[in-house]
C-alpha positions as CSV (number, residue, x, y, z in Angstrom):
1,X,61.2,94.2,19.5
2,X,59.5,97.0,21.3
3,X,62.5,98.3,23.3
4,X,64.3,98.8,19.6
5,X,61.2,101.0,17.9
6,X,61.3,102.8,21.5
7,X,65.0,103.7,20.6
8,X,64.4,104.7,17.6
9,X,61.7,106.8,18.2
10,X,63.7,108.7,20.7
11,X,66.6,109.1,17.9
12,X,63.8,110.4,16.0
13,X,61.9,112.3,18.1
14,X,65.5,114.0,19.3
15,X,66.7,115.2,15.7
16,X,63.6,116.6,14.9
17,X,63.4,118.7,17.4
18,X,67.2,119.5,16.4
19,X,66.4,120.0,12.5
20,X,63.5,122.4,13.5
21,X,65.8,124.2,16.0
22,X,68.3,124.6,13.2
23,X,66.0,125.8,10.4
24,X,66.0,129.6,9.9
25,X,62.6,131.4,11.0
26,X,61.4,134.2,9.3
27,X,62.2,136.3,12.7
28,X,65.9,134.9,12.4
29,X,65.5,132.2,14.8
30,X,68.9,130.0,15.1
31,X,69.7,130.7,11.8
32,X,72.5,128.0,12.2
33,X,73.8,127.6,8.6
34,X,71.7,129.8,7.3
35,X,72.5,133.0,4.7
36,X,74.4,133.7,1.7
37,X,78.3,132.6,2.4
38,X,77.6,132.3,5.8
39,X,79.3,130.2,8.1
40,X,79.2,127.3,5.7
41,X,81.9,129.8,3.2
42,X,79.1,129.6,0.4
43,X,78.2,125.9,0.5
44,X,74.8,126.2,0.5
45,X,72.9,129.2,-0.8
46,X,69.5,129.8,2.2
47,X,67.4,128.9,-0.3
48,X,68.9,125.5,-0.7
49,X,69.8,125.2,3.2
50,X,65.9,125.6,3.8
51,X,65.2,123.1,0.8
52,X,67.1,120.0,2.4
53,X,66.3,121.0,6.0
54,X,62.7,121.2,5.2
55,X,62.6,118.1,3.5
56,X,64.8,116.4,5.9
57,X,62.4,117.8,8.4
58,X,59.0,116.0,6.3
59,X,61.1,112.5,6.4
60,X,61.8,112.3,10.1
61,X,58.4,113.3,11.1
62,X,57.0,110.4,8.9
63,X,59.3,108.2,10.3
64,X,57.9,109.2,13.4
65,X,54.9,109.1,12.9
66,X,55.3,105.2,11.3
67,X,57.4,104.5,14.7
68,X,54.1,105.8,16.9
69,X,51.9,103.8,15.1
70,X,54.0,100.4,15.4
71,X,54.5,101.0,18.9
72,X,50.6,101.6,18.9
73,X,50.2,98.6,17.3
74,X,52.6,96.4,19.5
75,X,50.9,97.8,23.1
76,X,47.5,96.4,21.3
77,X,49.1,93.2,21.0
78,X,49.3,92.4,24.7
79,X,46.2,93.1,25.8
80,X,44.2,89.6,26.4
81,X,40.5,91.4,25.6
82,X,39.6,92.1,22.0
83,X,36.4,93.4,22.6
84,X,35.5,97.1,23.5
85,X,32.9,98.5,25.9
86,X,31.1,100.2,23.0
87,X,30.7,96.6,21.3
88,X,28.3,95.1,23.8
89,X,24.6,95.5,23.8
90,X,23.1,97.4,26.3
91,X,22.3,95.1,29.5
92,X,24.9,92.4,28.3
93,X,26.8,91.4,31.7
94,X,30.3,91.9,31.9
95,X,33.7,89.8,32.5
96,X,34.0,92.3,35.8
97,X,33.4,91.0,39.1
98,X,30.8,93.5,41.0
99,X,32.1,95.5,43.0
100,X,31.5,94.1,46.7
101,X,30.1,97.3,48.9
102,X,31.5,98.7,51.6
103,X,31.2,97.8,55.5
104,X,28.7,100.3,57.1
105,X,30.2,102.3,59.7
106,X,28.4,101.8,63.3
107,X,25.6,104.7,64.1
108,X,26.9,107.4,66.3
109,X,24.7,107.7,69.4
110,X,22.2,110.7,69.5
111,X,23.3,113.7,71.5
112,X,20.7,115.2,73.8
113,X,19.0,118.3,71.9
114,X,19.8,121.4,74.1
């Protein structure tokens, strides 16, 4: 289940950052089928162009967004603790082994002061 959302949120991920690389900027940008009876021989008018890409543009990003949340929602799924740090009162022992300390490293002998 998870390896098909990941695919589709690549698909997603890649055509929006196509549609926004097509979209006409104010500066010009791309300006791939942009313009009055452009390359598209008068298909679509810019207004219109800019109508469907920017909508097309609101769609895929909610569709990624849905497709972050789910996998969001499926990595939460395999963890085995429920309960956050934050939860706990403070003092409450943990599930955590302590942590065992270090062997002490052997003195150095003294060097005679000169």
């Amino acid at each position: 289940m998870t390896a098909v959302v990941i695919v589709i949120h690549l698909m997603l991920a890649i055509s929006m950052i196509l549609i926004v690389l097509v979209q006409q900027s104010e500066g010009g940008g791309l300006g791939i089928g942009g313009g009055s009876g452009g390359g598209m021989g008068g298909f679509m008018t810019g207004r219109a162009t800019a109508n469907l890409l920017t909508r097309a543009t609101g769609i895929i990003a909610a569709a990624f967004m849905a497709t972050s949340l789910l996998l969001a929602i499926l990595a939460d799924q395999g963890r085995s603790s429920r309960s956050s740090i934050i939860d706990r009162p403070v003092g409450e022992p943990t599930n955590q082994q302590p942590v065992k300390s270090l062997p002490s490293l052997p003195s150095l002998p003294k060097s005679p002061a000169n």
